[in-house]
Structure formats: C-alpha cells, structure tokens
N, C-alpha and C positions, 0 to 999 in steps of 0.2 A: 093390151090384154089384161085379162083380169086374174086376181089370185089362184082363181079354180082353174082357167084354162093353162097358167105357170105352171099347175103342179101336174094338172094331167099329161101335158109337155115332158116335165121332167121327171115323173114318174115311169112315163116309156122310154126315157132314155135310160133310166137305170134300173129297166127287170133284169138286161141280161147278166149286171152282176149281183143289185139285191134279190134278184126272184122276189119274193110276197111282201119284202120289205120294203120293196121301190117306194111306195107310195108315204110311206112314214119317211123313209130318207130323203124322200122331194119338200116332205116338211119342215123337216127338221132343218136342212139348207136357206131352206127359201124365211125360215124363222129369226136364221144367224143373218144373213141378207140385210134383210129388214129390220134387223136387233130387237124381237119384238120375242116370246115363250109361243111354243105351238093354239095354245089357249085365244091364244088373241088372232093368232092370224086363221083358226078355222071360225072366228067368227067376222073373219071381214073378206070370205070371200069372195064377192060383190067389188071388193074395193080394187081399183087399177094399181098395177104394176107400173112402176116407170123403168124407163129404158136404162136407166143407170144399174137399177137392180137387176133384171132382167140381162143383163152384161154378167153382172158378179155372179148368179146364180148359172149362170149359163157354165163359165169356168173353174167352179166348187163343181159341178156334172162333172166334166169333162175329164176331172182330176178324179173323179170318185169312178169312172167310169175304167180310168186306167189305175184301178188298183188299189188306189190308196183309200189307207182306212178313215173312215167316216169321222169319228174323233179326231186325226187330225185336223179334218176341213172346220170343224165346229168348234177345235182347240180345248173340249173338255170332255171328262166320260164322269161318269157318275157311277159310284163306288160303294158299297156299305149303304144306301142311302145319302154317299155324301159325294158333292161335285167336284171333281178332283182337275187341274188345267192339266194339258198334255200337249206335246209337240213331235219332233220327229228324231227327238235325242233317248225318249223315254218310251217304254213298253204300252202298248193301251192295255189298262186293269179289265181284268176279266171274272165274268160271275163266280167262275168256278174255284177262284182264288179268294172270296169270300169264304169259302168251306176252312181254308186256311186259319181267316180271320177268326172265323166263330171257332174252330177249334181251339186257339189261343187264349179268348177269353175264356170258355169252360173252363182250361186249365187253374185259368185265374183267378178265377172265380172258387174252383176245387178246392186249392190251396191253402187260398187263406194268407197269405204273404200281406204282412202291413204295406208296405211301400217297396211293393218289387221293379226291378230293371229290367226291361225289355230290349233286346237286342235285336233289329230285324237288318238280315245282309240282303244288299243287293238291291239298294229302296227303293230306286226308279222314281217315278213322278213322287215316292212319301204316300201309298195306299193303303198302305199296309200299315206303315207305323203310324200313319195318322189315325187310323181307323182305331187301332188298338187305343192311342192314348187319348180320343175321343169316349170311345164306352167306356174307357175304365180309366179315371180318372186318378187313380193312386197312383199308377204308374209312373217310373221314368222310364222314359224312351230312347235309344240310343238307334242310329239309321245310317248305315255306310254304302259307300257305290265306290268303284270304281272308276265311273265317268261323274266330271266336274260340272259337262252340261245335264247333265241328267240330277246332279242335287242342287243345281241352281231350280230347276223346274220344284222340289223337293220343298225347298225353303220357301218358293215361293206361294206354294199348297198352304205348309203350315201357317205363312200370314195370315191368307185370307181366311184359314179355320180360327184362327184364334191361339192356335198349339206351338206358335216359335219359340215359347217360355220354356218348355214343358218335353220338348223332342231337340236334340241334340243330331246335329247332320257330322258326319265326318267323311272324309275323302280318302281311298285304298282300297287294296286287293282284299276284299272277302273280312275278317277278324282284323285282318294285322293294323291298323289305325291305333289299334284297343291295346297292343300287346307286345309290339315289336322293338320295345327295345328291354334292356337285362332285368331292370326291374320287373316285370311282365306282372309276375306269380311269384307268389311268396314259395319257399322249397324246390324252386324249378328254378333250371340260370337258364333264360331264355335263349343265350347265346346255343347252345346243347341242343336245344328244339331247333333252332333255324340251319342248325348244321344237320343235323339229320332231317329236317324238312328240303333242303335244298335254297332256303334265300338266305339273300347277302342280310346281314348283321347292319345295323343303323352305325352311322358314322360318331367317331368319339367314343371316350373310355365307358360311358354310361348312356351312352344316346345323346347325349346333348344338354340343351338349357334345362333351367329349372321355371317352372311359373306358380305361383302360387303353392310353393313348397311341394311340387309332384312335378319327377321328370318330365319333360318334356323328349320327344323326336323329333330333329329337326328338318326330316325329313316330311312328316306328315301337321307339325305342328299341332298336335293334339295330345293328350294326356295319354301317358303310358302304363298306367297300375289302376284299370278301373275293378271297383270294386265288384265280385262273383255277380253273374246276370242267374235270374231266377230263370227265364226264359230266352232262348234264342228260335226267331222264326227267320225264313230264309225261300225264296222262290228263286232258286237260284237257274239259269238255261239251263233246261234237259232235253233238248231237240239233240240227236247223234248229228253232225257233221255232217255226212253221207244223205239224211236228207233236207237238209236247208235246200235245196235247189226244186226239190216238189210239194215246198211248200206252198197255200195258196196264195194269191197275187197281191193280196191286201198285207199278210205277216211277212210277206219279200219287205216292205218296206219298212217294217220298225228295224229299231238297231240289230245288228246281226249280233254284238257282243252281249246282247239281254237274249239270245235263243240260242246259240251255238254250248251244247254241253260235250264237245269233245267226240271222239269214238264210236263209244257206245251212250256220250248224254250224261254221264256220271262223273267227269269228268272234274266238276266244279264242289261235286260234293264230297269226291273221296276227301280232294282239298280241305274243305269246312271243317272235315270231320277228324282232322287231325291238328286242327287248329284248336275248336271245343272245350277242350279241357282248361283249357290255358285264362278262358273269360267264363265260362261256365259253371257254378256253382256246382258243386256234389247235391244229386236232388235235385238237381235243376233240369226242365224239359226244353228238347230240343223238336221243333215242328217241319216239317219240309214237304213243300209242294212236289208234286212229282207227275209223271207221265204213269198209267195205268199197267202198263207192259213193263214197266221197272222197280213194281211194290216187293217182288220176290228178294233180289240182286237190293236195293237198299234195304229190304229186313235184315238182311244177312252182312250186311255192312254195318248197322247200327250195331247191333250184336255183337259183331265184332269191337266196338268202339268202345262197348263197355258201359253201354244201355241196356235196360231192361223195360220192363212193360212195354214194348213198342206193340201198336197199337196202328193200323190203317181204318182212315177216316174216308169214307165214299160221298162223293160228289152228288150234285141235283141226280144226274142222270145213274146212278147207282155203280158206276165206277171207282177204283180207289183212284183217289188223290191224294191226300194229305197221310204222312206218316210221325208217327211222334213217338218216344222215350226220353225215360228219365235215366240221368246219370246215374250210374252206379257210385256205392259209395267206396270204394277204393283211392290208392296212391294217384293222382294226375299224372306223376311220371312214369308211372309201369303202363298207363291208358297211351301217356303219349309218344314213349320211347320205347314202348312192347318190352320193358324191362321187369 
C-alpha cells in the first residue's frame, strides 16, 4: 500500500474518536512510524508502506483509538512554541496553560526585577518553567513535583532545551523542598508553621547536614533557606474528585495525581496558599491556573492570604483561567499563622 492509501485507512479508523482531526492524527502517527516531520511524508505519498510499518502504525491506531492521548503515542507535544518529551508519568501541556505562561512573563517584564527567581509547583514534564526560563532569560528557575518520574521526564526537557544550567528540579509536596526544615524564613521558626500546618518537622535538631554552608534536609536533600522568589506560578489538579470518573477517555489516562484537586478541586491550592509566605517575597506575585467555575472561591481565598491586586486572566476562548496577586506587605507570620 501506499502512503495515501495508509492514511485514508487510518484516518477512518480514527474519526470516531478524533472527529475532524483523524486525518492529521493518521499523520502525524504514520510520520512517528517512519521518523520522518509531516512535511516529508505528504510529499511522498506515492511512496510504499512496508509491512513493518504498516504493523506499528496499525498498533499507535489501535492504542489511540482506546483512548489514549495522542502525545503519548508520538512521546512529545509542543508547548510555547517549544517541543517538550512526554510520557504516561506527566500531564500532556495544554494551549490553555500558555495563558499562564504569558501571564508570568507580563509580570516580569512589568516589574523590572534585575535577576528574579521563579518558582513553578507541580512542573510535570518542566513546561512551564521551561518556557519561562526560555523567554526570559534573567531568570532563575526553581521546579518541584512530587512525582520523581515526572521530574526525571522534567530534567530531561531541560537538556534537550539547553536550560539544565539555568532551572533547578527538586523533588516534594507542593513548596516544602524550599522550606521544610527550621531555618526556612528569617523571623518565622518553621517548626510553628508545620505544627499549625499539620506535617511532621524534618528529622534532627536543625534538619540535618550542612552543604556548602546552607542547611541541608535530609530528607529531601535540597537546600532549605532559598532566598524570597519574586514569582510563584503553579498549575496545580483542579478537577473535584467526584468527577475524575466522566472524564473524557483520553484525560482517564494521564496521572490521576496531576488532576485529582480534592472535593471541591481546591484542595491543593488552599495547601500552596498557606505555604507562600514562607518562599515568597513581600511584593511578590503568585499566578495559578484554575478551572473557570472556581475564579469566584479562589478570589476569595487569595484575599484572604493577604494578596491584593488579584486579577483573573481569560483564556483563548474568553473564559477565566489564570488568576494572580501580589503579596501584601505585612508580617509572614500574621499571613501564615492568622496571628
């Protein structure tokens, strides 16, 4: 068979879950097949199929066909302009989480900060912090996850971009990588936060070793007194619980622990949000992806954190997505112990 008849093939095999996009997704497969860009292969439609490929392209259908997202089978999505690798550990980046990106650099742009730090939770494949510390090159970058496969995929973005110098990965729950042991914050005994937060205290009278004259945790092996972040961006699960089960068949299979936000989906950010003060500068803006139906309920939660100017950012489609403020200039410990 030839390239045109492969795709007419496998383009009806995949209306009934791309609908209008079968025909691009029969390309895009049969391009990864062949290791060849879509460019090359609509100029060799003419040319035969061998049966080898014709096998692998059959079973990328097959898989695409039960569900599973298209990025996976191709193992990259393209992001900012920029191609980012992906797997079945990591979130696939989505346009609408660009609205994120460019919100962050405005900020940074706004600002004027000689050499600001960017904090982004929750980095999944690194599209976010990549992105950022691609346009805006002053930046430092700091990137944490709580899954170890998901910032191996992270790390291994930044090689291929050029950015592993430049973007720092660390591994933990949401901030605490940054913060978790006594030193944390200058005027704050971290110990006090984590007892009115609910987590155990790092093991040892100060957390542990020293490297390079900055405590060490030795639980997370990472530096514990980073200096105030001018920005923290954050896409952290906002899907409620209640429905992860109708969601569509393609987002059943990314991790459930990058879309599950708890109850009501908020779950993860009350969390962040009592963490903030702790790595976040006074003046410093915090950005957060969100689901549309929950821009009310997170104003009213920033608000409360002791954010002002908070600001919702609307999406392609004219929906809010993105929300952001800047810290108030107040005590950290009255923000974080409602004292």
């Amino acid at each position: 068979m030839t390239v045109a008849q492969v795709l007419h093939r496998a383009a009806a095999q995949l209306a009934p879950v791309a609908g209008a996009a079968a025909r691009l997704e029969a390309e895009v497969l049969l391009a990864t097949v062949r290791g060849a860009d879509r460019v090359r292969l609509l100029a060799a439609l003419r040319e035969p199929v061998s049966t080898a490929e014709e096998e692998a392209l059959a079973r990328l259908v097959s898989r695409r066909c039960c569900g599973e997202p298209l990025a996976y089978l191709v193992g990259q999505q393209e992001f900012m302009s920029l191609t980012f690798k992906v797997n079945r550990n990591v979130l696939v980046p989505r346009p609408e989480t660009e609205v994120l990106v460019e919100a962050a650099l405005k900020v940074l742009a706004q600002e004027g900060w000689r050499r600001p730090t960017v904090v982004d939770v929750g980095t999944g494949c690194g599209n976010i912090a990549l992105s950022l510390a691609h346009y805006f090159p002053r930046a430092r970058v700091i990137a944490t996850d709580l899954s170890g496969a998901a910032l191996a995929v992270a790390r291994r973005n930044a090689r291929r971009l050029g950015l592993d110098a430049r973007v720092s990965f660390y591994r933990g729950d949401l901030l605490t990588p940054l913060f978790a042991c006594r030193r944390a914050c200058p005027g704050l005994k971290a110990r006090a936060y984590l007892r009115a937060t609910g987590w155990p205290a790092c093991p040892g009278p100060y957390g542990g070793t020293r490297s390079k004259g900055r405590e060490v945790c030795p639980q997370w092996a990472v530096p514990c007194r980073p200096t105030g972040a001018e920005v923290i961006v954050a896409n952290l699960p906002y899907i409620p619980s209640a429905e992860l089960a109708s969601l569509p068949p393609e987002v059943r299979h990314e991790p459930r622990l990058a879309l599950d936000g708890g109850g009501d989906g908020l779950v993860p950010y009350r969390r962040l949000l009592r963490q903030v003060p702790l790595v976040l500068r006074r003046g410093g803006y915090l950005l957060l992806e969100m689901s549309p139906a929950q821009a009310e309920e997170l104003c009213a939660l920033l608000c409360r954190a002791g954010f002002f100017k908070v600001e919702i950012v609307l999406d392609y489609g004219g929906q809010p997505r993105v929300i952001l403020g800047k810290l108030f200039l107040i005590s950290r410990k009255k923000q974080i112990l409602g004292v």
